[in-house]
C-alpha positions in Angstrom: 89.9 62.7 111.7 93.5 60.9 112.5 97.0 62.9 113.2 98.0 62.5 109.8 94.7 64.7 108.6 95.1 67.1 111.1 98.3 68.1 110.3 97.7 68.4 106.8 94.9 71.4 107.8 97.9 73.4 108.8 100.3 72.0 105.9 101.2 74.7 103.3 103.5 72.9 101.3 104.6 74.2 97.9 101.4 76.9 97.6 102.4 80.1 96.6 101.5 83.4 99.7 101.8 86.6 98.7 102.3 89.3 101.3 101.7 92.8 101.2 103.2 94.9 103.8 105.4 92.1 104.9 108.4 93.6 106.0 107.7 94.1 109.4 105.2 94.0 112.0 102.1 91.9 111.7 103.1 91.1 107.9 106.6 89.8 108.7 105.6 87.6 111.4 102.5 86.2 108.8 105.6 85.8 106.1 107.4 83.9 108.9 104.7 81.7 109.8 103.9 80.9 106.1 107.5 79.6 105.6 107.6 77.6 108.6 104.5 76.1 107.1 106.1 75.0 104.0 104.7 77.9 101.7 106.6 79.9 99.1 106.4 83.3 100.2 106.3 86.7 98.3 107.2 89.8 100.4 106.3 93.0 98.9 106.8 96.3 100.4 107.6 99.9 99.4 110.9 99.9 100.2 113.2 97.7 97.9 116.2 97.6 101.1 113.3 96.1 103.2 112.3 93.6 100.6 115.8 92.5 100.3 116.4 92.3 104.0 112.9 90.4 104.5 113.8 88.1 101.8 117.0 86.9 103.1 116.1 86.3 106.7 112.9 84.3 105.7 115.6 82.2 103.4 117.8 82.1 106.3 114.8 80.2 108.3 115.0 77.3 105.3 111.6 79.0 103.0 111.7 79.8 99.7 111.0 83.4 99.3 111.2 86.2 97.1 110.6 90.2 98.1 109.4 92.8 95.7 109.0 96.2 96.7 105.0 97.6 95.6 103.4 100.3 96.6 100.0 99.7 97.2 98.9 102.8 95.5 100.8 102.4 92.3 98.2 99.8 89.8 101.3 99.0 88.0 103.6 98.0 91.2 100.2 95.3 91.5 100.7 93.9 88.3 104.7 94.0 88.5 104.0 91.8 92.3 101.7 89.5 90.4 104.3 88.9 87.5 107.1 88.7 89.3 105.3 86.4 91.6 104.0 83.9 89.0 107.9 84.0 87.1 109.3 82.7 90.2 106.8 79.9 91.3 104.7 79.1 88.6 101.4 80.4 90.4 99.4 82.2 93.5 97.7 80.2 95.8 97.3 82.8 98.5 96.9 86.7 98.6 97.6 88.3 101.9 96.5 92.0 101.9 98.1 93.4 105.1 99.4 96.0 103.8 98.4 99.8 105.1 98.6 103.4 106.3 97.6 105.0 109.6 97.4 107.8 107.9 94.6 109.4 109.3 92.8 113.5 109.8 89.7 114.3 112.3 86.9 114.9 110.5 86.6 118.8 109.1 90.1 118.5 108.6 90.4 116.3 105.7 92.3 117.0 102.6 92.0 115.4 98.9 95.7 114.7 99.6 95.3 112.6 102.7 92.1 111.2 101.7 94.0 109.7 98.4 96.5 107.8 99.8 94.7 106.5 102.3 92.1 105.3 100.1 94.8 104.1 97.8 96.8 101.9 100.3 94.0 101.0 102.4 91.3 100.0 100.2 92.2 100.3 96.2 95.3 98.1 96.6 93.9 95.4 98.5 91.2 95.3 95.6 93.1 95.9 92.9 95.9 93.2 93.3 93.2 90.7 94.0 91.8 91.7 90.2 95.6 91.3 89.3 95.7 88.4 90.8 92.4 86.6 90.0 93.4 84.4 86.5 95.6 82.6 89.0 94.3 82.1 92.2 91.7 80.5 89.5 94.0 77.6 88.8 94.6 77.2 92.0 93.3 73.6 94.2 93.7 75.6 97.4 93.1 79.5 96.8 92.4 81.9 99.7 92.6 85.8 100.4 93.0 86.9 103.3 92.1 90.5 103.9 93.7 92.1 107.1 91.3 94.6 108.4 90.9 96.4 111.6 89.1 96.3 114.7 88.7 100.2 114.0 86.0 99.2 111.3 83.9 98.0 114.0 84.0 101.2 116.4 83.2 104.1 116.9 86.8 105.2 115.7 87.2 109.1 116.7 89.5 110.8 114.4 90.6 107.8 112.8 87.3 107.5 110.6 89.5 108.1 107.3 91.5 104.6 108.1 88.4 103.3 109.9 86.1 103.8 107.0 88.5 102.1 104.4 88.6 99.4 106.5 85.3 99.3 106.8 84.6 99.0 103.2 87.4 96.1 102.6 85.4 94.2 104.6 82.6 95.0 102.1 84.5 93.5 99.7 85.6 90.9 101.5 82.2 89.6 101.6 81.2 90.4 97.8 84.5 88.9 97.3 83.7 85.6 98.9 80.1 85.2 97.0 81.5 86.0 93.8 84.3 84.3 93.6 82.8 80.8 95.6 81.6 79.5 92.2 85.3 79.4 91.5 86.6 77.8 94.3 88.1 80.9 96.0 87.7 81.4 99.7 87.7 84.9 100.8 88.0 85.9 104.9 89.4 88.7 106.8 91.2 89.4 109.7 91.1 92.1 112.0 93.5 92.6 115.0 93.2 95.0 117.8 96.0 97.0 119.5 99.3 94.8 118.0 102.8 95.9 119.3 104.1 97.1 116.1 105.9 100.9 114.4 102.4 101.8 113.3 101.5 101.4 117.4 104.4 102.6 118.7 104.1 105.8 116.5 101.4 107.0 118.7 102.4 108.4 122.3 102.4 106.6 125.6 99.4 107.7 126.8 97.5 106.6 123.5 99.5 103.6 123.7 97.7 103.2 127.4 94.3 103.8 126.3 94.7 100.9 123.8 95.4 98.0 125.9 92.8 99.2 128.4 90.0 98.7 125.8 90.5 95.3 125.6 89.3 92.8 128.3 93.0 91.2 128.1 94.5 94.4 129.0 97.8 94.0 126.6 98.8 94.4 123.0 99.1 91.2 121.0 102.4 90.3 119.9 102.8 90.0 115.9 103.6 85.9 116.2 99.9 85.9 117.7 98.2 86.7 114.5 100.1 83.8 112.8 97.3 81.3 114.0 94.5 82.8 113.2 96.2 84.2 109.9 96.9 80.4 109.1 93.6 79.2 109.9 92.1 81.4 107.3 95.0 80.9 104.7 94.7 77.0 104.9 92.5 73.7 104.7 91.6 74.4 107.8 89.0 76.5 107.5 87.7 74.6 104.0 84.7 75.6 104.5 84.7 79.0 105.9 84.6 82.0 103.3 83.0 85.4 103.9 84.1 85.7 107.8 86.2 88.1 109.3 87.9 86.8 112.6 88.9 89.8 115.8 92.1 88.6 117.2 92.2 91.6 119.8 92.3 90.7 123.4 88.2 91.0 123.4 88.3 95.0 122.4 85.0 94.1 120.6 83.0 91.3 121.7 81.4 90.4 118.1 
């Protein structure tokens, strides 16, 4: 190992990110690091003013970058991201599913209603646009998903169990994803934050808000940019040999 190979690890030159849920939050600062990394980054999101916003700042920070607006729940919006993605730069090197909804109903109060969309965003989406985007990342020298998961899925998770549970089974996938698709060359890893200080955070009162930093042995929320690393390990050449993993970035909530 020299300087010049270890700054390739981190070198994301010309491959092709998507981003689900990229708009703000944990996704926009993952978008942000991507560019800065030398990737080509698609932004997808449900709202199509978003997208366009997201699109020009991360041009305005030197990347190439396109947004699309996709929601998750919608199997055509998948394909449209996937097409739109390969018109523009030729291929997909990365899938990012960061995408989600807090949505979320104590148990003996759930409804189909509620239990459809979060299903849909949290779990079929993810699962679907990697199927969508699959004949792709198989051409690819340097193809990775990255499935953004929860540290929910590892607790007990009191009246979040709808979110929790989705969660829960991406990471399923995550790891049937990474021993079917290793024959192929296709690394699959997830990541799972803790408390992060985003909207879908925020949403919840103070005194929530307090009870989320305590749980963790750091005693803070993370920042978005302090996803980036980790997010980039597991995007990258870095982790080369790494597939099937899920890394907690959350202040030691969960010691794992």
């Amino acid at each position: 190992m020299d300087r010049d190979k270890l700054d390739k690890l981190f070198d994301m030159t010309g491959r092709v990110v998507i981003v689900t849920g990229g708009t703000r939050g944990i996704g926009r600062a993952l978008a942000e690091g991507f560019v800065a990394a030398g990737a080509k980054v698609v932004v997808a999101s449900r709202k199509a003013e978003a997208c366009k916003e997201a699109e020009e700042h991360l041009r305005s920070l030197g990347g190439e970058a396109i947004g699309v607006p996709t929601h998750m729940g919608d199997l055509d919006d998948l394909a449209e991201l996937v097409r739109r993605t390969v018109d523009e730069f030729g291929g997909i090197d990365v899938v990012v599913n960061n995408a989600a909804t807090a949505l979320a109903k104590p148990l003996g109060e759930f409804t189909v209603e509620a239990w459809t969309k979060s299903m849909d965003v949290n779990l079929r989406g993810p699962v679907f646009l990697v199927e969508a985007a699959l004949p792709y990342l198989k051409q690819s020298d340097h193809a990775a998903i990255v499935n953004v998961l929860s540290d929910s899925a590892f607790m007990f998770s009191a009246t979040i169990s709808m979110y929790a549970g989705a969660k829960s089974a991406l990471l399923a996938f995550t790891r049937s994803m990474a021993a079917e698709f290793a024959p192929l060359n296709i690394r699959v890893n997830a990541l799972a934050p803790g408390t992060v200080n985003t909207d879908m955070v925020r949403a919840n009162s103070e005194e929530a808000q307090e009870v989320m930093r305590s749980l963790a042995l750091m005693k803070r929320m993370a920042d978005p940019d302090e996803m980036v690393g980790p997010a980039l390990l597991l995007a990258s050449d870095a982790s080369s040999f790494m597939t099937g993993q899920v890394i907690l970035v959350d202040g030691g909530m969960h010691p794992h």
